[in-house]
Biopython code that builds the backbone (N, CA, C, O; Angstrom):
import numpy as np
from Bio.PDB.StructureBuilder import StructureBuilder

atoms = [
    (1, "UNK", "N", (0.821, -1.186, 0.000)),
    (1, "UNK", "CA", (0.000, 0.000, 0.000)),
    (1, "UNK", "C", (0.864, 1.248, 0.000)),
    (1, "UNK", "O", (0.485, 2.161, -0.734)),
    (2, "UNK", "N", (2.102, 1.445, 0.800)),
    (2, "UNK", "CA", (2.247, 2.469, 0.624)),
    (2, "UNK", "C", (3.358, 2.531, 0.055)),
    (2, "UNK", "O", (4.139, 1.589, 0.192)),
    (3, "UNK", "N", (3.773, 3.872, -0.875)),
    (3, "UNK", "CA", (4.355, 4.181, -2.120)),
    (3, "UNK", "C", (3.912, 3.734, -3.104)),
    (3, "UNK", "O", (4.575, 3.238, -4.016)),
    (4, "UNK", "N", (2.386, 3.879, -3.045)),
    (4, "UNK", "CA", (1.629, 3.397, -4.474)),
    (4, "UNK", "C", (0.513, 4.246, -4.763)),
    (4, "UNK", "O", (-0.224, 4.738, -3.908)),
    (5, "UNK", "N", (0.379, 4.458, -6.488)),
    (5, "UNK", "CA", (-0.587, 5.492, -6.473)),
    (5, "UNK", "C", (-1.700, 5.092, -6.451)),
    (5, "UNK", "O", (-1.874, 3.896, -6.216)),
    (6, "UNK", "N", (-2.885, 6.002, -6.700)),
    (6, "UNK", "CA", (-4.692, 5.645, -6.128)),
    (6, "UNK", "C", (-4.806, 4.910, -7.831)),
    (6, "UNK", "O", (-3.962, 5.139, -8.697)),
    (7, "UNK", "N", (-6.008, 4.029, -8.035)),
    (7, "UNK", "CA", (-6.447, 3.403, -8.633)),
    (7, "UNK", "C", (-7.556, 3.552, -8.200)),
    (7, "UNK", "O", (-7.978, 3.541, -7.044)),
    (8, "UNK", "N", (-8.409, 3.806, -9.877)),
    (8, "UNK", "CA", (-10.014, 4.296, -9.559)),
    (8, "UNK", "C", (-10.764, 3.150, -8.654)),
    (8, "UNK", "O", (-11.720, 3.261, -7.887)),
    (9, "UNK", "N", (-9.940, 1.952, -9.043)),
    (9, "UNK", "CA", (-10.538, 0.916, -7.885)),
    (9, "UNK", "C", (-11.204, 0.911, -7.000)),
    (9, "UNK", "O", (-12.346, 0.480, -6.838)),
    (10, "UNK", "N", (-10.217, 1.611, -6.085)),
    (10, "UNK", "CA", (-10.071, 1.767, -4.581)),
    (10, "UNK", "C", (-11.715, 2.264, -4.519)),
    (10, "UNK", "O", (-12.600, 1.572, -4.014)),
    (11, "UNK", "N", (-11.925, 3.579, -5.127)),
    (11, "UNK", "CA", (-13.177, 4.408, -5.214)),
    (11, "UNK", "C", (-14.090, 3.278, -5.552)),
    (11, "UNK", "O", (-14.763, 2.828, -4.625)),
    (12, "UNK", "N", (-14.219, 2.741, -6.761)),
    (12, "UNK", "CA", (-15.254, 1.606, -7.357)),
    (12, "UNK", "C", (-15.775, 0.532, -6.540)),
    (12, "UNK", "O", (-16.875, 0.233, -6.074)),
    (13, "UNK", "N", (-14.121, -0.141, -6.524)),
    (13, "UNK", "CA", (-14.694, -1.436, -5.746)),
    (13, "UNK", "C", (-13.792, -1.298, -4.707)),
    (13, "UNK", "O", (-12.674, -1.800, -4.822)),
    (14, "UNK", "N", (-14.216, -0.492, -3.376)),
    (14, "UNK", "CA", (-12.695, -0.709, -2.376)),
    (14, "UNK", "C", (-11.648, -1.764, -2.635)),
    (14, "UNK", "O", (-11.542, -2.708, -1.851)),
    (15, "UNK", "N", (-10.950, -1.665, -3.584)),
    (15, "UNK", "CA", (-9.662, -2.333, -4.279)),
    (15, "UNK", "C", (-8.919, -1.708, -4.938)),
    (15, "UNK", "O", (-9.240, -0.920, -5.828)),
    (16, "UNK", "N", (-7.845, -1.979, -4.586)),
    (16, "UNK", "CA", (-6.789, -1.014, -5.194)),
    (16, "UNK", "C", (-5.600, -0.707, -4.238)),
    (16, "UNK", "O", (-5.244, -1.321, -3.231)),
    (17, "UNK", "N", (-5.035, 0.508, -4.875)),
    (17, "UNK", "CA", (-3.613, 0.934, -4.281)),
    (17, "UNK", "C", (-3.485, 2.029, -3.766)),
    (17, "UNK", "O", (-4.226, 2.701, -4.482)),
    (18, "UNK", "N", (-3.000, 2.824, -2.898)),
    (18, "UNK", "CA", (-3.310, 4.372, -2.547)),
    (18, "UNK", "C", (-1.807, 5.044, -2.193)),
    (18, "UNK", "O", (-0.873, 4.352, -1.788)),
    (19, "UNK", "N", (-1.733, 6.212, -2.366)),
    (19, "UNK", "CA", (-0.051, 6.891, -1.831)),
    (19, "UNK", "C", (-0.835, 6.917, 0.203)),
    (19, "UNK", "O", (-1.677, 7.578, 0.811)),
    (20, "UNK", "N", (-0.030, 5.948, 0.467)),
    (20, "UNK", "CA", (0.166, 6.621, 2.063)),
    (20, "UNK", "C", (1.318, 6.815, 2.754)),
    (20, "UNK", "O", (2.422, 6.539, 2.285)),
    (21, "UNK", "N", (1.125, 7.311, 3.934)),
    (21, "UNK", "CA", (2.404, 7.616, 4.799)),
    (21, "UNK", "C", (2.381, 7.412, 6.185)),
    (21, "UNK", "O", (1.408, 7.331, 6.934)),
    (22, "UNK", "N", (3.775, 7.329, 6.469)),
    (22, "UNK", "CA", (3.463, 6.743, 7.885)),
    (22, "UNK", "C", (4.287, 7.651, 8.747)),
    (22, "UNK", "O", (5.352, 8.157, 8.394)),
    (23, "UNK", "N", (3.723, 7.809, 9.866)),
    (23, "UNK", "CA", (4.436, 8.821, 10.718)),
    (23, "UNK", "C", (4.139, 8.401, 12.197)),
    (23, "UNK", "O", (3.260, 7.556, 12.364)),
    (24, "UNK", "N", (4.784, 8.909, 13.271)),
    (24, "UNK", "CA", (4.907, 8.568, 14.387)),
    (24, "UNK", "C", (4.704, 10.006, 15.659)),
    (24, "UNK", "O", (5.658, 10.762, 15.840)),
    (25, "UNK", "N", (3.397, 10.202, 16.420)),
    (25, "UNK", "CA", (3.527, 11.061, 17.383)),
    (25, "UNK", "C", (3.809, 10.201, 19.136)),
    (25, "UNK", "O", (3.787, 9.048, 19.566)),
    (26, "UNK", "N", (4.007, 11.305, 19.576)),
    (26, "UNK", "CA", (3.973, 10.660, 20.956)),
    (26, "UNK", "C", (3.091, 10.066, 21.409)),
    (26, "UNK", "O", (2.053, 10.391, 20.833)),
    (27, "UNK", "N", (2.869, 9.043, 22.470)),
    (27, "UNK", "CA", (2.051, 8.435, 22.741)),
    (27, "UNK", "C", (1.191, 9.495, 23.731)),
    (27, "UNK", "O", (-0.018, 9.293, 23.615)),
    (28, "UNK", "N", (1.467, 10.393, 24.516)),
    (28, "UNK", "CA", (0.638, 11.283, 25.454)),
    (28, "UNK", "C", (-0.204, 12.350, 24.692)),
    (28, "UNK", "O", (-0.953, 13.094, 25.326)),
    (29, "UNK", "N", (-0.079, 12.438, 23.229)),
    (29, "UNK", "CA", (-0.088, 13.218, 22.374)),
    (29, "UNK", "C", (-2.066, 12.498, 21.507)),
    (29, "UNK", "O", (-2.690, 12.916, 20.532)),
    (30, "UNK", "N", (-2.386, 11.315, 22.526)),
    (30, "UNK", "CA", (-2.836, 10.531, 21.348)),
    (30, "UNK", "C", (-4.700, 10.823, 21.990)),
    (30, "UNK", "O", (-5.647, 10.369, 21.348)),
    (31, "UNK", "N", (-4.855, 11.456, 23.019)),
    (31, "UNK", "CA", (-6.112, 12.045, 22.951)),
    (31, "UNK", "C", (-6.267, 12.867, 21.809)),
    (31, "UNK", "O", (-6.891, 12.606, 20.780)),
    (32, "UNK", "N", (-5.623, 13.904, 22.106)),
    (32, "UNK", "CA", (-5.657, 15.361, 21.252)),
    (32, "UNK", "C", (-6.029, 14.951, 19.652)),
    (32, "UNK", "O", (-6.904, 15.348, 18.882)),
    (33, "UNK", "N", (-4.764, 13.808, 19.510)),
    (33, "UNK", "CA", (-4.999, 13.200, 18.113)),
    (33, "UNK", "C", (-6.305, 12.993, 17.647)),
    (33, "UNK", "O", (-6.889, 13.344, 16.622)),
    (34, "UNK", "N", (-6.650, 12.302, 18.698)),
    (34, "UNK", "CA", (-7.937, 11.228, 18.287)),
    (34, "UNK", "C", (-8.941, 12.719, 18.122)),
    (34, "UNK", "O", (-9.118, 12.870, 16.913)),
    (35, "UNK", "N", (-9.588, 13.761, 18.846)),
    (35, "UNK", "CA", (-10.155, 14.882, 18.531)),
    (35, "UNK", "C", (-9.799, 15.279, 17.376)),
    (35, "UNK", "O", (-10.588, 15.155, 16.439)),
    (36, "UNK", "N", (-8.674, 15.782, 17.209)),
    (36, "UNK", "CA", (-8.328, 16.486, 15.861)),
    (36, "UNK", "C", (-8.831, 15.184, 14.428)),
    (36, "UNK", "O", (-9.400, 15.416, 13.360)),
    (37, "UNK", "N", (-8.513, 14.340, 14.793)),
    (37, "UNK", "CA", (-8.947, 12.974, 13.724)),
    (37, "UNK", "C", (-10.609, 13.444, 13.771)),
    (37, "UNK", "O", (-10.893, 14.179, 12.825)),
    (38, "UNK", "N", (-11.657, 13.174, 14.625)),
    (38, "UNK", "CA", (-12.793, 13.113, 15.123)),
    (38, "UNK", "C", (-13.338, 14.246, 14.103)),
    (38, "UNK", "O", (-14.138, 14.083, 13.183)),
    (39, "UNK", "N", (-12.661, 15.496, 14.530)),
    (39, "UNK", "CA", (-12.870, 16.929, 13.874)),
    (39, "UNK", "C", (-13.108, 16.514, 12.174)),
    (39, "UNK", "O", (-14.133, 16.459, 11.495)),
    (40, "UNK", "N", (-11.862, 16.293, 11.895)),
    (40, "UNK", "CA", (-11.348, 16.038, 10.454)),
    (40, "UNK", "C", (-12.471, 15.280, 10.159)),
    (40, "UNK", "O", (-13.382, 16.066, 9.900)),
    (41, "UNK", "N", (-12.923, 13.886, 10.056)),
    (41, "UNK", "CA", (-13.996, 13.433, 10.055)),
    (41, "UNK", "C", (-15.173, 13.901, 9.438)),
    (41, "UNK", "O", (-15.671, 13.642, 8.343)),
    (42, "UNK", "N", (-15.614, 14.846, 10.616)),
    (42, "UNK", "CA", (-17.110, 15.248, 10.215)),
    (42, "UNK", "C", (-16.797, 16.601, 9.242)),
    (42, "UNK", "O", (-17.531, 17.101, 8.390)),
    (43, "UNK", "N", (-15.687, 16.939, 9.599)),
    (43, "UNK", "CA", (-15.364, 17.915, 8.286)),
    (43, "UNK", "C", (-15.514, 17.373, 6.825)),
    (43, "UNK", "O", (-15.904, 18.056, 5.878)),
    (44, "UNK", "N", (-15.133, 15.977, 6.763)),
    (44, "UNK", "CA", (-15.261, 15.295, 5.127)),
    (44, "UNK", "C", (-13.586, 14.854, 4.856)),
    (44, "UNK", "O", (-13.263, 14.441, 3.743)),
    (45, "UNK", "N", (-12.613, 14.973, 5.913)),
    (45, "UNK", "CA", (-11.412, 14.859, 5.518)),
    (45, "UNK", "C", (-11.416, 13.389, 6.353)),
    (45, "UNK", "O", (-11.780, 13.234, 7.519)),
    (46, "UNK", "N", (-11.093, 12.731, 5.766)),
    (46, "UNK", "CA", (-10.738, 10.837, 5.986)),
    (46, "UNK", "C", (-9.640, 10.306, 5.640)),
    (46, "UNK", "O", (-9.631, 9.334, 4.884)),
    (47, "UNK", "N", (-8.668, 10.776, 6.067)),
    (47, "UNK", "CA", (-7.099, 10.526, 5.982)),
    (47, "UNK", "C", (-6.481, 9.571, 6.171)),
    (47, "UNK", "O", (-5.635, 8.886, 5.598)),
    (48, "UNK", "N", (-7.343, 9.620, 7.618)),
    (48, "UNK", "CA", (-6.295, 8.175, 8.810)),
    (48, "UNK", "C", (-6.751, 6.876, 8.298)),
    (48, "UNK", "O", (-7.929, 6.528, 8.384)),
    (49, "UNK", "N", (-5.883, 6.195, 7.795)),
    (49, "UNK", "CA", (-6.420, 4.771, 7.712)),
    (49, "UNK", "C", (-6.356, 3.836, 9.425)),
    (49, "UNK", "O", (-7.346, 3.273, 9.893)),
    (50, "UNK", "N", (-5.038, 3.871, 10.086)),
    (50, "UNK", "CA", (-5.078, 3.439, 11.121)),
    (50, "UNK", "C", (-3.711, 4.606, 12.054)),
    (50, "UNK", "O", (-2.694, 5.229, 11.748)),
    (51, "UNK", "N", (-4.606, 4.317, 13.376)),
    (51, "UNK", "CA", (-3.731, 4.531, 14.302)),
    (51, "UNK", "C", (-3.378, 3.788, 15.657)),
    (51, "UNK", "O", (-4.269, 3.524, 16.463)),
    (52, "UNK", "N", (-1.939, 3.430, 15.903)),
    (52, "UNK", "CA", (-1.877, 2.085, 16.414)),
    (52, "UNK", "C", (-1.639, 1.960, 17.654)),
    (52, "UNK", "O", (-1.841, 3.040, 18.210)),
    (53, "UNK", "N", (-1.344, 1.256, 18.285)),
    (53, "UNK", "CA", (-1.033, 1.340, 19.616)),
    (53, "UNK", "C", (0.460, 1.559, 20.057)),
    (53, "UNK", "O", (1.407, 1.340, 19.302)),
    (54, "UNK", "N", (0.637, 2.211, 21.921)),
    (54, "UNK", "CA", (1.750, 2.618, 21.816)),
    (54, "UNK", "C", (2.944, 1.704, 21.463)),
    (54, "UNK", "O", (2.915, 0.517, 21.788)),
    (55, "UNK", "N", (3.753, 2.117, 20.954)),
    (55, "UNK", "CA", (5.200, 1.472, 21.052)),
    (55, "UNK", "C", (4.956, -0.154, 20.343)),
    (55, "UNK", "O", (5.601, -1.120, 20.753)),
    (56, "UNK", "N", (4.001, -0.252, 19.311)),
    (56, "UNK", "CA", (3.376, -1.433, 18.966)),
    (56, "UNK", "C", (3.874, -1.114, 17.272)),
    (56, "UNK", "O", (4.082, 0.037, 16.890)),
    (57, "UNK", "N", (4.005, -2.211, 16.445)),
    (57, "UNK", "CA", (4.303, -1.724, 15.026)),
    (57, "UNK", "C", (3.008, -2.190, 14.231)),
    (57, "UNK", "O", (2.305, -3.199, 14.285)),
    (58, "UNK", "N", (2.990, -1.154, 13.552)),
    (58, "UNK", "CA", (1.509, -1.015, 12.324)),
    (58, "UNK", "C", (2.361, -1.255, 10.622)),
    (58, "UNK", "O", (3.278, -0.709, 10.009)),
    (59, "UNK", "N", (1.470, -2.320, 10.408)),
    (59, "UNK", "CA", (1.071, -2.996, 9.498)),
    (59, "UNK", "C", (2.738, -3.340, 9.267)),
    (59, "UNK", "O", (3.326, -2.965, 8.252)),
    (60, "UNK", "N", (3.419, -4.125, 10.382)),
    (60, "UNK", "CA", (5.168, -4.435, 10.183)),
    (60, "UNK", "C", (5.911, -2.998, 10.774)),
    (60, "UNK", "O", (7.075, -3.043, 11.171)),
    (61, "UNK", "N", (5.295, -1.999, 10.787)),
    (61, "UNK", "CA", (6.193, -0.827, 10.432)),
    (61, "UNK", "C", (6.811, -0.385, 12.127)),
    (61, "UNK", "O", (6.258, 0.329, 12.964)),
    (62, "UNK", "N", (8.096, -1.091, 12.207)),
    (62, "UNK", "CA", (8.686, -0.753, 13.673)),
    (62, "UNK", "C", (8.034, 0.982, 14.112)),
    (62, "UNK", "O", (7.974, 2.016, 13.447)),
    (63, "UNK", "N", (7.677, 0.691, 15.354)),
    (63, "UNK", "CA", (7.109, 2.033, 16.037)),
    (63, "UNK", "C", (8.369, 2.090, 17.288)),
    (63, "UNK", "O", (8.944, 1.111, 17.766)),
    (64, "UNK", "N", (8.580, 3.494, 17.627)),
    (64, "UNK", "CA", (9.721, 4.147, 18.641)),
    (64, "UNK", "C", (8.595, 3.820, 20.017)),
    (64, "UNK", "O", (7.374, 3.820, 20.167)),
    (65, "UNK", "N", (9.722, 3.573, 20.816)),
    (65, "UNK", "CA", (9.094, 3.237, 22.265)),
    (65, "UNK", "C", (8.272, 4.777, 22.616)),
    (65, "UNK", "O", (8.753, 5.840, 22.223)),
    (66, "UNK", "N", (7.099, 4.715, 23.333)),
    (66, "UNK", "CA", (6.103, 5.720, 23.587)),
    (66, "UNK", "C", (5.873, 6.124, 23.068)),
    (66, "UNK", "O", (5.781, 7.297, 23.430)),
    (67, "UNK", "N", (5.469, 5.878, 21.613)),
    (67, "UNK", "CA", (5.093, 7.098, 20.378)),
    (67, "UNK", "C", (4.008, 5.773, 19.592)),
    (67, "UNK", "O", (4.162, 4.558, 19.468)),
    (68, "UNK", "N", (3.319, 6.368, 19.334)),
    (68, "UNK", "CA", (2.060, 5.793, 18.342)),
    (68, "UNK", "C", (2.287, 5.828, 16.493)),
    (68, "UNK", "O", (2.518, 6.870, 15.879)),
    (69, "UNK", "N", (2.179, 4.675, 15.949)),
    (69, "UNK", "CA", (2.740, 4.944, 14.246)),
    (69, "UNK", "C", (1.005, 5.137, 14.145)),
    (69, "UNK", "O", (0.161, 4.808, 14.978)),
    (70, "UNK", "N", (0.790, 5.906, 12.582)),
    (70, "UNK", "CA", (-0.307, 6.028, 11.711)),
    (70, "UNK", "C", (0.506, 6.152, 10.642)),
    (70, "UNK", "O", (1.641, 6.563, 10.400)),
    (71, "UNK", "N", (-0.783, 5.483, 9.847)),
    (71, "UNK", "CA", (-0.558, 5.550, 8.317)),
    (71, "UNK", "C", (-1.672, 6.419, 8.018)),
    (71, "UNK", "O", (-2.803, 6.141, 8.418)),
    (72, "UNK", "N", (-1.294, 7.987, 6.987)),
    (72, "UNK", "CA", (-2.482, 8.244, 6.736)),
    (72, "UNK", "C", (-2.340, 8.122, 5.253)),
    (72, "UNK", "O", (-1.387, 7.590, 4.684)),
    (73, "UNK", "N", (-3.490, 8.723, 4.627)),
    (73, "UNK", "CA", (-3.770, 8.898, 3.299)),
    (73, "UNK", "C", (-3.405, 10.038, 2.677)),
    (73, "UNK", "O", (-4.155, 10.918, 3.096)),
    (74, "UNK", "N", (-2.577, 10.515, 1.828)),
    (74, "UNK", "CA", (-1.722, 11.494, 1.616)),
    (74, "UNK", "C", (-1.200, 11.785, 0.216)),
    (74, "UNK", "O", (-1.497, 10.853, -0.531)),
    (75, "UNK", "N", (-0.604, 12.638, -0.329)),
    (75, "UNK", "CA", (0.247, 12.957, -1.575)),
    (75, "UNK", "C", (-0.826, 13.597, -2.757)),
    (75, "UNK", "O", (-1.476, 14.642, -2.762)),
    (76, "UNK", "N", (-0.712, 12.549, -3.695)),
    (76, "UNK", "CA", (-1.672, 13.497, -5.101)),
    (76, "UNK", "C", (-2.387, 12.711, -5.090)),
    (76, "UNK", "O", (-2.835, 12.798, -6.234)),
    (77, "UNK", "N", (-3.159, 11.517, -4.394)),
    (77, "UNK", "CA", (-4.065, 10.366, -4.375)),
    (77, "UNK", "C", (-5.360, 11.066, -5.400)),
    (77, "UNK", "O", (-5.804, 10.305, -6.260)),
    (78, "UNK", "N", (-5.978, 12.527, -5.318)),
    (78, "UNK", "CA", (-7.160, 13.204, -5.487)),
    (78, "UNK", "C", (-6.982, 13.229, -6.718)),
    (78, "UNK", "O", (-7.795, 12.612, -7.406)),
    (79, "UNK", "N", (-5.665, 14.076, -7.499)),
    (79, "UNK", "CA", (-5.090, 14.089, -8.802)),
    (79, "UNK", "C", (-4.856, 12.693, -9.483)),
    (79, "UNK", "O", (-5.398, 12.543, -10.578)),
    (80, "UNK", "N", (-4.134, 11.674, -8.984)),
    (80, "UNK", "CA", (-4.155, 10.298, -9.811)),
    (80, "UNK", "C", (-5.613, 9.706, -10.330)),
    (80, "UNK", "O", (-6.081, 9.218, -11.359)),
    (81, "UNK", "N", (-5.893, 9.927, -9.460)),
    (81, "UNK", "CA", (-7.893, 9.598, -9.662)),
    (81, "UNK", "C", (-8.780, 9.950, -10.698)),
    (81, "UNK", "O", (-9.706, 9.377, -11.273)),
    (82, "UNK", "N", (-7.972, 11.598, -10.812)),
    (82, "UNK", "CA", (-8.876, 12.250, -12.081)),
    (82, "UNK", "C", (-8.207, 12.057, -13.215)),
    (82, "UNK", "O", (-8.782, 12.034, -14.303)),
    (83, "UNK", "N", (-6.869, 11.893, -13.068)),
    (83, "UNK", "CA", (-6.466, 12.056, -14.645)),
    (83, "UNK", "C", (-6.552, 10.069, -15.319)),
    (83, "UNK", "O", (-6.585, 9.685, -16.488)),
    (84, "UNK", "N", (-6.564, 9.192, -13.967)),
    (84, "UNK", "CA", (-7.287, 7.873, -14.182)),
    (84, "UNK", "C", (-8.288, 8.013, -14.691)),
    (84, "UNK", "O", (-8.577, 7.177, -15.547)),
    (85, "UNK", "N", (-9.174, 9.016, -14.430)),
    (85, "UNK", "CA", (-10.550, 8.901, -15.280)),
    (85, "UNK", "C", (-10.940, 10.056, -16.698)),
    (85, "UNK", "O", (-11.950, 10.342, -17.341)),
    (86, "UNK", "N", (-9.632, 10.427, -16.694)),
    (86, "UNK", "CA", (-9.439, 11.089, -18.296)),
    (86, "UNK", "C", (-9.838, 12.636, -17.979)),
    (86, "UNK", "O", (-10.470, 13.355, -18.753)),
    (87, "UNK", "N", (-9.400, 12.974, -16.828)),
    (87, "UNK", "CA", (-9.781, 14.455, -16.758)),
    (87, "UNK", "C", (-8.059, 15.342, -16.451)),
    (87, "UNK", "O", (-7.320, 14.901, -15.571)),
    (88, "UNK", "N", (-7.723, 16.337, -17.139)),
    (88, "UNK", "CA", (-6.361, 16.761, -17.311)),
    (88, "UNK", "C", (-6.332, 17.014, -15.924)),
    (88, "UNK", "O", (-7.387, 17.090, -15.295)),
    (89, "UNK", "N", (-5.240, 17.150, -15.385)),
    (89, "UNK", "CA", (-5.249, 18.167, -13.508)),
    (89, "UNK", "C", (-3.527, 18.209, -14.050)),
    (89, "UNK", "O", (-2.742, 17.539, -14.720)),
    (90, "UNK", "N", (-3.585, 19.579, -13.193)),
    (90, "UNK", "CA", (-2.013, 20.564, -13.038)),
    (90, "UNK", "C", (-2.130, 20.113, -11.640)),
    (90, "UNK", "O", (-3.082, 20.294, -10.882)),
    (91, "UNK", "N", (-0.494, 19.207, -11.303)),
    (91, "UNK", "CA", (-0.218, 19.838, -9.625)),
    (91, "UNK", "C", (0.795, 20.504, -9.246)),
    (91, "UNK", "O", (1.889, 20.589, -9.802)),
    (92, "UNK", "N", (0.467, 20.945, -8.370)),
    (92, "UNK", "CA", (1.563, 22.029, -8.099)),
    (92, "UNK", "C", (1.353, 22.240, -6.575)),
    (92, "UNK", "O", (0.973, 23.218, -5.931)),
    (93, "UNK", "N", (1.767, 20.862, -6.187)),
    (93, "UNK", "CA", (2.087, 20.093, -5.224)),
    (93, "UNK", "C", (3.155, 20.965, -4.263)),
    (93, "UNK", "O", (4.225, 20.937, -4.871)),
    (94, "UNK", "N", (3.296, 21.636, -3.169)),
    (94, "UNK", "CA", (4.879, 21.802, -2.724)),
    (94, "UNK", "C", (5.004, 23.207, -3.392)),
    (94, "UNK", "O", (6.017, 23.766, -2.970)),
    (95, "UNK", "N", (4.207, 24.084, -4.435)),
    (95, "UNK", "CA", (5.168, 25.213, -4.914)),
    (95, "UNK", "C", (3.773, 26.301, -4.718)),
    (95, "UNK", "O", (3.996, 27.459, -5.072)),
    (96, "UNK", "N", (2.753, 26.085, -4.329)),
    (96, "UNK", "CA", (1.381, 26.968, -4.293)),
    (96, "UNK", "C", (1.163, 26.841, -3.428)),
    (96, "UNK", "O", (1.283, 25.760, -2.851)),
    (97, "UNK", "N", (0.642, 28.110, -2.807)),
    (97, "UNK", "CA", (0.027, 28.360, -1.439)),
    (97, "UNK", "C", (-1.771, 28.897, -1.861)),
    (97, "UNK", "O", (-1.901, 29.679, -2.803)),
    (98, "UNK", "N", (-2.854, 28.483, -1.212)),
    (98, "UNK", "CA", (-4.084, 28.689, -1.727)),
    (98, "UNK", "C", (-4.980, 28.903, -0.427)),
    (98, "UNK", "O", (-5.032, 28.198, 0.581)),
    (99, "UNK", "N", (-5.760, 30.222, -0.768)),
    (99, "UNK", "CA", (-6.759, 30.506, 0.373)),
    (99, "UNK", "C", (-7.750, 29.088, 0.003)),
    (99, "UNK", "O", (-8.027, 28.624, -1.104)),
    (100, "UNK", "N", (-8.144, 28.623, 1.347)),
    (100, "UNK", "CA", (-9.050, 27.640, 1.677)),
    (100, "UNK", "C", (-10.204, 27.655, 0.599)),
    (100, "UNK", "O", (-10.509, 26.791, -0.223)),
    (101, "UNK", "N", (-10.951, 29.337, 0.937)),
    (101, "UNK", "CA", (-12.158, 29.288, 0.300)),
    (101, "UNK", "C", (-12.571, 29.160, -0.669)),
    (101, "UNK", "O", (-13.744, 29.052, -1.029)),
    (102, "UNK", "N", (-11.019, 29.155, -1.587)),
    (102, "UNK", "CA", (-11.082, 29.420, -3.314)),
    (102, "UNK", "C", (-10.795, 27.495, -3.508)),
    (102, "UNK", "O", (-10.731, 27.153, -4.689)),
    (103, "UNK", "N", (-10.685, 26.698, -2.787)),
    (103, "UNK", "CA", (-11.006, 25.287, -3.184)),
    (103, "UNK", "C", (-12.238, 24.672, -3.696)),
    (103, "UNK", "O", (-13.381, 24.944, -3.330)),
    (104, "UNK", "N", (-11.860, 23.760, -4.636)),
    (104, "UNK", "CA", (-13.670, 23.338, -5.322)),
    (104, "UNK", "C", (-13.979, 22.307, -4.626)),
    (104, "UNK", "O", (-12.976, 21.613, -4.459)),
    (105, "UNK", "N", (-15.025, 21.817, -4.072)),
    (105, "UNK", "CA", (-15.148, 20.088, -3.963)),
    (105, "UNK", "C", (-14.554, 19.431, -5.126)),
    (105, "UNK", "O", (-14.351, 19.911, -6.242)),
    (106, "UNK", "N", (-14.252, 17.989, -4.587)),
    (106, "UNK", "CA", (-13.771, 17.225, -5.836)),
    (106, "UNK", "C", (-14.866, 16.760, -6.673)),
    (106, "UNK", "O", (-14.755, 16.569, -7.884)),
    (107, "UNK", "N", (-16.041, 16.562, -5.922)),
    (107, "UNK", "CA", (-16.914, 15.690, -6.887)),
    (107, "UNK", "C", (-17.517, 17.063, -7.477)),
    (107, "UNK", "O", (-18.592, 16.475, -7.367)),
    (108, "UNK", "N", (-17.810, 18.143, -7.921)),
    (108, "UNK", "CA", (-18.236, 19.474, -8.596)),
    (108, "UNK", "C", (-16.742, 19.958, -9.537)),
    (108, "UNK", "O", (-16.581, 21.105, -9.955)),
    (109, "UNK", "N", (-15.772, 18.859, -9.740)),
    (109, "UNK", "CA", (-14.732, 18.960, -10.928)),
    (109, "UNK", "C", (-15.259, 18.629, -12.176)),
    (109, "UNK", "O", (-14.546, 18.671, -13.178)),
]
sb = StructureBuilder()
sb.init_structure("model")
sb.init_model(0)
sb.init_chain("A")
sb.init_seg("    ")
for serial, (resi, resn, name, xyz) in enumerate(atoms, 1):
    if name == "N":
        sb.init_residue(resn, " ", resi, " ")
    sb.init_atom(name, np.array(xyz, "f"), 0.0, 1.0, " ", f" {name:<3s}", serial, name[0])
structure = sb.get_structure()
């Protein structure tokens, strides 16, 4: 799964491949998380695939003593998707900065 790009799959038939990443916060750190996750959520943002237990390794992936690994969902996953389904997209990933409000939904592309 991870270092792989999205496949309309995934969307179609939950199958497929996705860009994720894995990162590691502290373990005392992992209320706050779970809120800010919670938040994200009902906002429409669904990132986290998993978040694991302390000092425990997720999906193989050695975790640092007192710190929690997650894998979230991340990179151009939104962009691979569309131009999978024959629609052009510019990214400009890393070099643009963009007020929030001027974002489109994806499904009104």
């Amino acid at each position: 799964m991870v270092g792989c790009s999205l496949r309309r799959g995934v969307v179609k038939r939950v199958d497929g491949e996705v860009l994720a990443n894995f990162r590691e916060i502290p373990s005392i750190c992992r209320p706050i998380a779970e809120e800010v996750v919670s938040s994200l959520n009902k906002a429409g943002f669904r990132g986290i695939i998993v978040m694991g237990d302390t000092s425990k390794p997720v999906f193989e992936i050695p975790v640092e003593p007192n710190r929690i690994g997650m894998v979230l969902l991340g990179g151009l996953n939104p962009v691979v998707a569309a131009e999978e389904a024959g629609i052009e997209a510019d990214s400009l990933a890393m070099s643009t900065v963009m007020e929030y409000q001027d974002l489109i939904r994806f499904k009104e592309v």
